[in-house]
N, C-alpha and C positions, 0 to 999 in steps of 0.2 A: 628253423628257429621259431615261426612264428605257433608253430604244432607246439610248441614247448613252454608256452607262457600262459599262465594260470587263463580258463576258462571266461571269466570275468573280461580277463584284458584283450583275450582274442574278439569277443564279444563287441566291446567300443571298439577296437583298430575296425571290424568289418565296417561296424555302421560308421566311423568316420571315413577309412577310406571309399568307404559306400556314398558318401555325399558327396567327397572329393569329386572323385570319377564321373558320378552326375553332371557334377558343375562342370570336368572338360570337355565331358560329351556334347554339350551346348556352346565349346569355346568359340563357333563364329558368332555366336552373338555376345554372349559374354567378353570374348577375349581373354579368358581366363584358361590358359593352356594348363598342363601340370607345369611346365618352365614355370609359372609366373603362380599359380598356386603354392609349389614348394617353395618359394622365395618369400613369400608371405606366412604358412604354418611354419614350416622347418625351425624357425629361431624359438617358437615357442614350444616346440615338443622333446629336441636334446638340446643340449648345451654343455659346455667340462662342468666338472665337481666345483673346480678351483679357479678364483680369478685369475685370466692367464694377460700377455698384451694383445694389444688390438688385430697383431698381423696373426698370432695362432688363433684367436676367437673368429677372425674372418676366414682362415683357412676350415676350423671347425665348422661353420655356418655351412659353409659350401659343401664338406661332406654329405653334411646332414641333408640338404635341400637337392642333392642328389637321390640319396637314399628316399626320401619321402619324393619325389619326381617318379625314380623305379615304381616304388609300389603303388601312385596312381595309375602311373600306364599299363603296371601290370596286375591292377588289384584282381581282376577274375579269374587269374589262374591263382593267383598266393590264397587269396579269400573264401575262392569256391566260386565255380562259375552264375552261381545264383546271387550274386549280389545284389541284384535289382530288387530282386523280392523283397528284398529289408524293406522298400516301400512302399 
């Protein structure tokens, strides 16, 4: 999927999953795992179309903060093992 999204947008997903993954590689001093990463981005990158109630918007959350969890753990195989380089 991610080979399939306009150029541009593969673009920003490297360099943000690019800082992510940065920031857990440091997580004994940070404390910023991807757990606690995607708990923090996640709400603000998907969310539904449509206002839903609170127990599906929290079921959604948690999707989501999975999915962004995945792909900082695994940003150097999805991204390309060069990620680093971005910096």
């Amino acid at each position: 999927l991610v080979n399939q999204l306009p150029e541009a947008n593969l673009i920003l997903l490297r360099h943000l999953f690019g800082v992510l993954h940065h920031i857990e590689q440091n997580s004994g001093v940070n404390q910023m795992n991807a757990f606690n990463l995607a708990l923090c981005i996640a709400p603000n990158m998907l969310w539904l179309p449509s206002p839903t109630g609170p127990e599906e918007e929290s079921k959604s959350t948690k999707k989501v903060a999975l999915l962004v969890q995945f792909l900082i753990e695994n940003s150097g195989e999805i991204f390309g093992g060069d990620i680093a380089s971005l910096f």
